[in-house]
C-alpha positions in Angstrom: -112.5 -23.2 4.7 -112.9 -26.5 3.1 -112.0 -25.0 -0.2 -108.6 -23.5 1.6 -108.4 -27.2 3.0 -108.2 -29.0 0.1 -106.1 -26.4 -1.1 -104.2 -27.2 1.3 -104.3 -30.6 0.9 -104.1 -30.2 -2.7 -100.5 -28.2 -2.3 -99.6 -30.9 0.1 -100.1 -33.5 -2.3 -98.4 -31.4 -5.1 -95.5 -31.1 -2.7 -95.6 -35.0 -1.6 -95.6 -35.6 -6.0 -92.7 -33.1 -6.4 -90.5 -34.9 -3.4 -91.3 -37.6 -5.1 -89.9 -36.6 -8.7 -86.8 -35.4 -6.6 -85.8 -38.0 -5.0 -86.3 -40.5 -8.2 -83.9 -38.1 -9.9 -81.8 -38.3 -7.3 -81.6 -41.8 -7.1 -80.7 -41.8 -11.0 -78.0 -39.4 -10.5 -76.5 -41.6 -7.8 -76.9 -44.8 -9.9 -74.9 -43.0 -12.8 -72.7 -41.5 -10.5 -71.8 -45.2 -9.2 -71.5 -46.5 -12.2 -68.9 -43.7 -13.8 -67.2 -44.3 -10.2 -67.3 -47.8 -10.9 -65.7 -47.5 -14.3 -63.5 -44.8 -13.1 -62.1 -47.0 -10.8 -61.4 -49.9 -12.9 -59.0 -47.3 -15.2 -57.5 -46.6 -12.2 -56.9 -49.8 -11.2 -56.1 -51.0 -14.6 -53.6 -48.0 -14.7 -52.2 -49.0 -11.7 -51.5 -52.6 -13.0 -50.1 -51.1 -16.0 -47.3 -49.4 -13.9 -46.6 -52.1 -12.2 -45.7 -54.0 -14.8 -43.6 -51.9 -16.3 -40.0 -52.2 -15.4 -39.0 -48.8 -15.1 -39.9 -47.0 -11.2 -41.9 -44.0 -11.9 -42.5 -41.6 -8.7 -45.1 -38.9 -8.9 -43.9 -35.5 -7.0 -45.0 -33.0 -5.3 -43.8 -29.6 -6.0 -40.9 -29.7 -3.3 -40.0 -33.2 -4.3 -41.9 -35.1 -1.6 -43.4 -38.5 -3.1 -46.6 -39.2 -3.4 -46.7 -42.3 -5.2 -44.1 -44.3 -6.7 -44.5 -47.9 -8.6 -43.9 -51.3 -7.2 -40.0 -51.0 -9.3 -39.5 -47.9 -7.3 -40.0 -49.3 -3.8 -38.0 -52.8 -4.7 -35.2 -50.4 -5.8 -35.1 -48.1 -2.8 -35.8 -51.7 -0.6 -38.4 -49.8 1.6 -42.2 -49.8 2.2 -44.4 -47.5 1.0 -45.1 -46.4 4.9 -40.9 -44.9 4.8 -41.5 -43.9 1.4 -44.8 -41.4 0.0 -43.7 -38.2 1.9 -40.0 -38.4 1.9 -38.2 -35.9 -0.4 -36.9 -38.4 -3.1 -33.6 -36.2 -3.6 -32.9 -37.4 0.1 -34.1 -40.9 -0.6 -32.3 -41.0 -3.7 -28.7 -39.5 -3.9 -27.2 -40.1 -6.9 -23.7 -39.8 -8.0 -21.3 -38.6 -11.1 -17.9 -39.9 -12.1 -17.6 -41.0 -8.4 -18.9 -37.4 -6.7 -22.1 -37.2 -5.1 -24.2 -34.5 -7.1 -24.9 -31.0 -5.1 -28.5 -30.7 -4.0 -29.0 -27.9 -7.0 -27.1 -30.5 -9.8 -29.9 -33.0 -8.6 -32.1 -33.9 -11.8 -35.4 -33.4 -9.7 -34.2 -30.1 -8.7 -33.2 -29.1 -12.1 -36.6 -29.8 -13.0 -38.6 -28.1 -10.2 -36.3 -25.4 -11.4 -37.7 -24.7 -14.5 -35.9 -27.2 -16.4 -38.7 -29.0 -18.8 -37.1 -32.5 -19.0 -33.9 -33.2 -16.7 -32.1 -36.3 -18.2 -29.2 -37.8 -17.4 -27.5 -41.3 -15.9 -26.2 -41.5 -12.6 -24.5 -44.0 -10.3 -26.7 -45.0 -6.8 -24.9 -46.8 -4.3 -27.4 -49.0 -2.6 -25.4 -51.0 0.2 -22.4 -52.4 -1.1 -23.5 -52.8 -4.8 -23.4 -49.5 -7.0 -26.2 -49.4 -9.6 -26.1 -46.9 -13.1 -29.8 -45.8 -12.9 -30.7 -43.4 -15.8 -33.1 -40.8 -14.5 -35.6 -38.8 -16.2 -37.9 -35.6 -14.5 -40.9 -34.5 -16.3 -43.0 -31.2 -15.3 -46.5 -31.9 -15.1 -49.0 -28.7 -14.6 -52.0 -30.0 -12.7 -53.6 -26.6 -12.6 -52.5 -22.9 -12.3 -51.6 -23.2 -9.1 -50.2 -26.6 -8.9 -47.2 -28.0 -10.8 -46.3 -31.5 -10.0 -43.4 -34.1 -11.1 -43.0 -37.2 -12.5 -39.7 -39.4 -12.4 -39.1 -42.1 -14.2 -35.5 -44.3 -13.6 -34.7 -46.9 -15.4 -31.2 -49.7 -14.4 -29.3 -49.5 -17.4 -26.4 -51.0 -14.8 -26.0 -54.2 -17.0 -26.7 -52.2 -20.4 -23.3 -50.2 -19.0 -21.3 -53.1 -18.1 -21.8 -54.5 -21.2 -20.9 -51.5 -23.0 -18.1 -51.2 -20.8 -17.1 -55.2 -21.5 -17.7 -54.6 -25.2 -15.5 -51.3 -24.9 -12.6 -53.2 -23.3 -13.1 -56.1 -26.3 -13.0 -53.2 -28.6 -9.6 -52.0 -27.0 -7.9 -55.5 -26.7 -8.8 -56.2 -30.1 -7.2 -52.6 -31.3 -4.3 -53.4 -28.9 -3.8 -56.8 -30.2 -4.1 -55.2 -34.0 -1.3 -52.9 -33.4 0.7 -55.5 -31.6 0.1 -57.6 -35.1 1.3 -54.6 -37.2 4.2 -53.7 -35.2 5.5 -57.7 -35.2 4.5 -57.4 -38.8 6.6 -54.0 -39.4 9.4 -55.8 -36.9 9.4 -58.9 -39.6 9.5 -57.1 -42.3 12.2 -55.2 -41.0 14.1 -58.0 -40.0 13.5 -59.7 -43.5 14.7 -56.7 -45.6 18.1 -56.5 -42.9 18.1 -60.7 -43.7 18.0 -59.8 -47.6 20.4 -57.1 -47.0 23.0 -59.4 -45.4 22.2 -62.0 -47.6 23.2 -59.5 -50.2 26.4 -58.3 -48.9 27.5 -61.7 -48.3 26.8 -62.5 -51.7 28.7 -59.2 -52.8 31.5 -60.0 -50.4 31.8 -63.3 -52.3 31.7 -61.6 -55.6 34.3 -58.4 -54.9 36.5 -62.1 -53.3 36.1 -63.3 -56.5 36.8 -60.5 -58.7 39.6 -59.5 -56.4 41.5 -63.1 -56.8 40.8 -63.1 -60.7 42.3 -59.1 -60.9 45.1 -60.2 -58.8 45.7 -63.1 -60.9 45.1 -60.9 -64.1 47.3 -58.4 -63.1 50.3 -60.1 -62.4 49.7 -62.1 -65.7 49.6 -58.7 -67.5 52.3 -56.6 -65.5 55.0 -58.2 -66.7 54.4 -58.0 -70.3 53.4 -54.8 -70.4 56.8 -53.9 -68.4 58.1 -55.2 -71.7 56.5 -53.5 -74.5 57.0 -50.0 -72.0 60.8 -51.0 -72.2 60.4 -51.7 -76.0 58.7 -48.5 -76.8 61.0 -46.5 -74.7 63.8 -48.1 -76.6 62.6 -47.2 -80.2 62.1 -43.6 -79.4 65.5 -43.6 -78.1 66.4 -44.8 -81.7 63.5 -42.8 -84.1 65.1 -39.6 -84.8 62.7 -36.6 -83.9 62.4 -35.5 -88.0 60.3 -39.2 -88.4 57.0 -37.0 -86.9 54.5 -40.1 -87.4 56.5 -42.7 -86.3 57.0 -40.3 -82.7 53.1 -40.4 -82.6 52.8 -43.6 -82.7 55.1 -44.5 -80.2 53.5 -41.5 -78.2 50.3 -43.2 -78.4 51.5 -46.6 -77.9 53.1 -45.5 -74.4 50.0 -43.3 -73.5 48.2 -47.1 -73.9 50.6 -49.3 -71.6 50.5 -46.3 -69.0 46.7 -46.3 -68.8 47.0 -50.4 -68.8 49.5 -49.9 -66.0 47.5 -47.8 -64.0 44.6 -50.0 -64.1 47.0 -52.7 -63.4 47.6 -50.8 -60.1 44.3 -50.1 -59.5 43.3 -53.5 -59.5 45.9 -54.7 -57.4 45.1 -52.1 -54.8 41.2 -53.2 -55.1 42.3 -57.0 -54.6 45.2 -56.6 -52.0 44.7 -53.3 -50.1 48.1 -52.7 -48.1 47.5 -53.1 -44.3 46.0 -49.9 -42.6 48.7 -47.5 -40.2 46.3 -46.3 -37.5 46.8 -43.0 -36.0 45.2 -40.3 -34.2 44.2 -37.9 -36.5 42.5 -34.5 -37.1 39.9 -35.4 -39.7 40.1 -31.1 -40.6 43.7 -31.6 -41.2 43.9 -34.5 -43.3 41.0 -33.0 -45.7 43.2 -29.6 -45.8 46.3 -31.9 -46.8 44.1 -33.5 -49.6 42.4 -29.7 -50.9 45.7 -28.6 -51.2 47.0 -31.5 -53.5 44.5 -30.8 -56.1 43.9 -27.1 -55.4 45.2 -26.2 -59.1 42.6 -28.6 -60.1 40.1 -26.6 -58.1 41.1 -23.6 -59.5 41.5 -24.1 -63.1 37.6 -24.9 -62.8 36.4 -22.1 -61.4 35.5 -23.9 -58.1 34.7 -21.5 -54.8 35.3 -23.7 -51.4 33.3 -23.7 -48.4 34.7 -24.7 -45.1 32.4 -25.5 -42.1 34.2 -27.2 -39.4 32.2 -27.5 -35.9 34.1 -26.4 -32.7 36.5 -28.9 -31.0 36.6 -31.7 -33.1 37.8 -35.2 -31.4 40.9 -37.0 -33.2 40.1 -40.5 -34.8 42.2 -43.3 -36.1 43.0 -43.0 -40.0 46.0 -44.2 -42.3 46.3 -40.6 -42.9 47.6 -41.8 -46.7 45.1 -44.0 -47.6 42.1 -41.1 -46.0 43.3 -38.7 -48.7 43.5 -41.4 -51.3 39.6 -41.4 -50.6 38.9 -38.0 -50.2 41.3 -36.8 -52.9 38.8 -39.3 -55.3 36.0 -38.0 -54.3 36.8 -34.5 -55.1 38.6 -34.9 -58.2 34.4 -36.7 -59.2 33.1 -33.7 -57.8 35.4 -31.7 -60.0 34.5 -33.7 -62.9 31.2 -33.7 -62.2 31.4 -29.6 -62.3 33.0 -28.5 -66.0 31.4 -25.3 -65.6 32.5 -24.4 -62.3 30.7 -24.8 -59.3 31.0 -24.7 -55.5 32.1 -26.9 -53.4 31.4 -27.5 -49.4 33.1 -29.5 -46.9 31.4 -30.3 -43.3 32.7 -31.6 -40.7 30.6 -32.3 -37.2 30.3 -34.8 -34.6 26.6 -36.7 -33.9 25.5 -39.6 -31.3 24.8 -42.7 -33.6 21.6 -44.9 -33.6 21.3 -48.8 -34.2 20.4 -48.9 -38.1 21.8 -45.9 -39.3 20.7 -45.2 -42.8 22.9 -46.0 -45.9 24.6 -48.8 -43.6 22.6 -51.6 -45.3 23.4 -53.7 -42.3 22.8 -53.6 -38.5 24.1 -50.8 -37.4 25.2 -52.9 -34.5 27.7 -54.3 -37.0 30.0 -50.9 -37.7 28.9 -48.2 -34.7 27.6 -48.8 -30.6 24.3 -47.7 -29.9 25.1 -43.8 -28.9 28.6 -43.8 -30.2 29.8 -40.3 -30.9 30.8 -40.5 -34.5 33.2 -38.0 -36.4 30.8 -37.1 -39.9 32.3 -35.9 -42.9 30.5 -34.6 -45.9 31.8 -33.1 -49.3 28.8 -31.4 -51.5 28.9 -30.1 -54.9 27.1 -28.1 -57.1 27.5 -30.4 -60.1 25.3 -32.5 -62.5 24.3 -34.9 -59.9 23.8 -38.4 -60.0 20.9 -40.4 -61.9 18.5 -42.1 -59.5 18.4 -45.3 -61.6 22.3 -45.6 -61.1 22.6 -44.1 -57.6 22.5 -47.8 -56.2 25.2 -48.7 -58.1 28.2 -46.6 -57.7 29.9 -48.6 -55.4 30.3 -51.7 -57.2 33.5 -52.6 -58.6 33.7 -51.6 -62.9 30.8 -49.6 -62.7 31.1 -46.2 -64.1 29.3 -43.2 -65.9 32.5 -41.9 -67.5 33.2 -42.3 -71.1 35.0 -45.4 -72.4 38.6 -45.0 -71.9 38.0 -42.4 -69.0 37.9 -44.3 -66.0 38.3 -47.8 -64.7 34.9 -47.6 -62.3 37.2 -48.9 -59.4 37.8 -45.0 -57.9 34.8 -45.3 -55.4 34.7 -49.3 -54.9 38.3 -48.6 -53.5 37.1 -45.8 -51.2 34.8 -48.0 -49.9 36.4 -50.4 -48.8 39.1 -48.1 -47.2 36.4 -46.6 -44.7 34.7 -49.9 -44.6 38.4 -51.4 -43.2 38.3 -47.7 -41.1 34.8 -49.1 -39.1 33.3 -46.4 -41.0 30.3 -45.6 -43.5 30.4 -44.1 -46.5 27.0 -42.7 -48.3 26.2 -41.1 -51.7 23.3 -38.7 -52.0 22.4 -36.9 -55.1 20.2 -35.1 -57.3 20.4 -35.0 -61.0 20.9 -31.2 -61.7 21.7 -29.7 -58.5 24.6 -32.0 -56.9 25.9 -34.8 -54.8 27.5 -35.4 -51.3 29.3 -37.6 -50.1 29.4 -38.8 -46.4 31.8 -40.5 -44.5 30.8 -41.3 -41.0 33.8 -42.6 -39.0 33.4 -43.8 -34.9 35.0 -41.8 -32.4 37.1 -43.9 -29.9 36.4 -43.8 -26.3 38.3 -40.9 -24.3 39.7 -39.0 -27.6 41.2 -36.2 -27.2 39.6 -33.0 -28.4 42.3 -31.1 -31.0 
């Protein structure tokens, strides 16, 4: 009995010794378990203070989008308390916008995201009250466990970042603006200075061809007369040679070949200097260039040359001197003639065409010669001869210049046509191409009201 006591007791105080052993290893367990609560606690609440100090709003999610927690940034953007905040659905709380449309419920980057999407980025506009803010927004998946998938959100204002990039946009745009501006002004004086050396050389050529046209006029007069004289002499001595003296004939053949080539450039220069007033009529451009062909159609057809007519419909009349018109076509075609000792071909265009300010070829302001949208009556002649070198292209027009041989011409043919469709209003124009042909245009106004022939 007193054994089973003390057994007994003995259990009891094995019991009271085990208890004992229990509860001091409980106690440890909660000691350590205070102190990693402890610690844990101050990560938390160091985290904590980390996100609030950043600037960005971060909102953690739940998986329909309801908020469970959401950094200071957060709540001074939405301007709400957490109490009207942690449950709400942020898409509700936070409609954004898109290039002035509010985005669909499904285009929302937190739905995106709770959709499957693994990081929803993007920048969006959020009106809050009367000021609109450009917020970019950025939705992270976060897997918790198998079961649960939460979000996080983090939204930064970029509104200033934008406005800048917007002001620095418009800078950029002024600054190309005001470039081009710069260039066309530039391209505008430049312009204007090449029409200023232009006039500047016209006038200067205008004072030369006066010049030259007062000393051929004075020349020629001085020269006319005497070479009326020896013409009058020779003519008299081969009254008197008898036709058996052979070399004394060629002589005075040659010797009246010489005063009739002087007299023709005699004439020629008096015509350049002193062009007869002009005998304005209305006139069918077509006709007067058929009058013209058929004055030096043996011409044409001793050199093998095939014509080419293309005359548009309805042609209006224009005012020529019909006689001093085929004095300038006929020159040009006897060139082109010239210009063709092999044969050739030979087409002849006439057309009608609005005319622009600064017509090329003019060498002056258009402004000058045609109205801006003048219909204008345009001639061209085209060969299929050697052409005209580049290098002397320029030069054609002025007075004593010419490619012929010595003795051949008196390089006044196309200085004279010149100035006949200059004292027409008109425009004449020389294109070529050494080994494959020139034309010639003459561009001629149409009056008001003409009457179609």
């Amino acid at each position: 009995m007193g054994f089973f006591i003390a057994e007994r007791v003995s259990t009891q105080d094995d019991r009271t010794g085990m208890d004992a052993r229990q509860v001091s290893t409980s106690t440890t367990n909660a000691v350590a378990s205070d102190k990693e609560f402890g610690q844990l606690r101050k990560r938390l609440e160091r985290l904590e203070l980390a996100l609030n100090v950043i600037v960005d709003a971060i909102v953690w999610l739940d998986e329909q989008g309801g908020i469970q927690w959401c950094s200071p940034p957060f709540r001074r953007l939405i301007g709400k308390p957490d109490a009207d905040i942690v449950g709400t659905n942020l898409m509700e709380l936070l409609p954004l916008w898109q290039r002035g449309r509010k985005l669909r419920p499904t285009a929302h980057p937190v739905r995106l995201a709770l959709d499957g999407q693994p990081n929803a980025v993007g920048s969006y506009e959020f009106r809050a009250g009367e000021r609109t803010m450009v917020l970019e927004v950025m939705v992270a998946l976060v897997q918790v466990s198998k079961q649960e998938r939460n979000a996080v959100v983090a939204i930064r204002d970029i509104t200033e970042s934008k406005r800048a990039e917007e002001q620095i946009k418009q800078l950029a745009e002024a600054a190309t603006t005001a470039a081009e501006k710069e260039r066309k002004r530039a391209a505008e004086l430049h312009k204007a200075y090449q029409e200023l050396k232009g006039t500047q050389a016209l006038l200067v050529q205008a004072e030369k061809m006066a010049a030259i046209g007062q000393l051929a006029s004075g020349v020629a007069h001085e020269v006319k007369n005497p070479l009326g004289i020896i013409l009058q002499g020779v003519n008299y001595l081969e009254a008197q040679i008898s036709p058996d003296h052979a070399q004394q004939v060629e002589v005075l053949k040659m010797l009246k070949e010489a005063v009739e080539r002087a007299d023709r450039i005699i004439r020629d220069l008096l015509n350049f200097s002193r062009l007869s007033p002009l005998d304005f009529q209305a006139c069918r451009m077509e006709a007067v260039l058929e009058t013209s062909l058929g004055l030096v159609e043996k011409q044409l057809t001793l050199k093998d040359i095939t014509m080419t007519r293309v005359f548009a419909p309805d042609l209006p009349r224009v005012l020529l001197d019909e006689n001093q018109m085929k004095h300038v076509l006929i020159n040009i075609i006897l060139n082109a003639v010239q210009a063709m000792p092999e044969g050739g071909e030979m087409t002849f265009r006439i057309s009608t065409k609005p005319l622009t300010p600064n017509a090329r070829g003019t060498k002056r302001k258009a402004g000058d010669v045609f109205r801006f949208g003048q219909q204008a009556l345009v001639c061209e002649i085209a060969d299929t001869g050697t052409g005209i070198p580049q290098e002397v292209l320029t030069k054609v027009f002025e007075p004593f210049f010419t490619t012929k041989p010595a003795g051949v011409g008196t390089g006044l043919g196309l200085a004279i046509c010149r100035a006949i469709v200059e004292r027409h209003r008109g425009v004449i124009e020389i294109a070529s191409e050494q080994g494959r042909g020139t034309t010639v245009t003459i561009t001629l106004p149409v009056p008001d009201g003409a009457v179609l022939s």
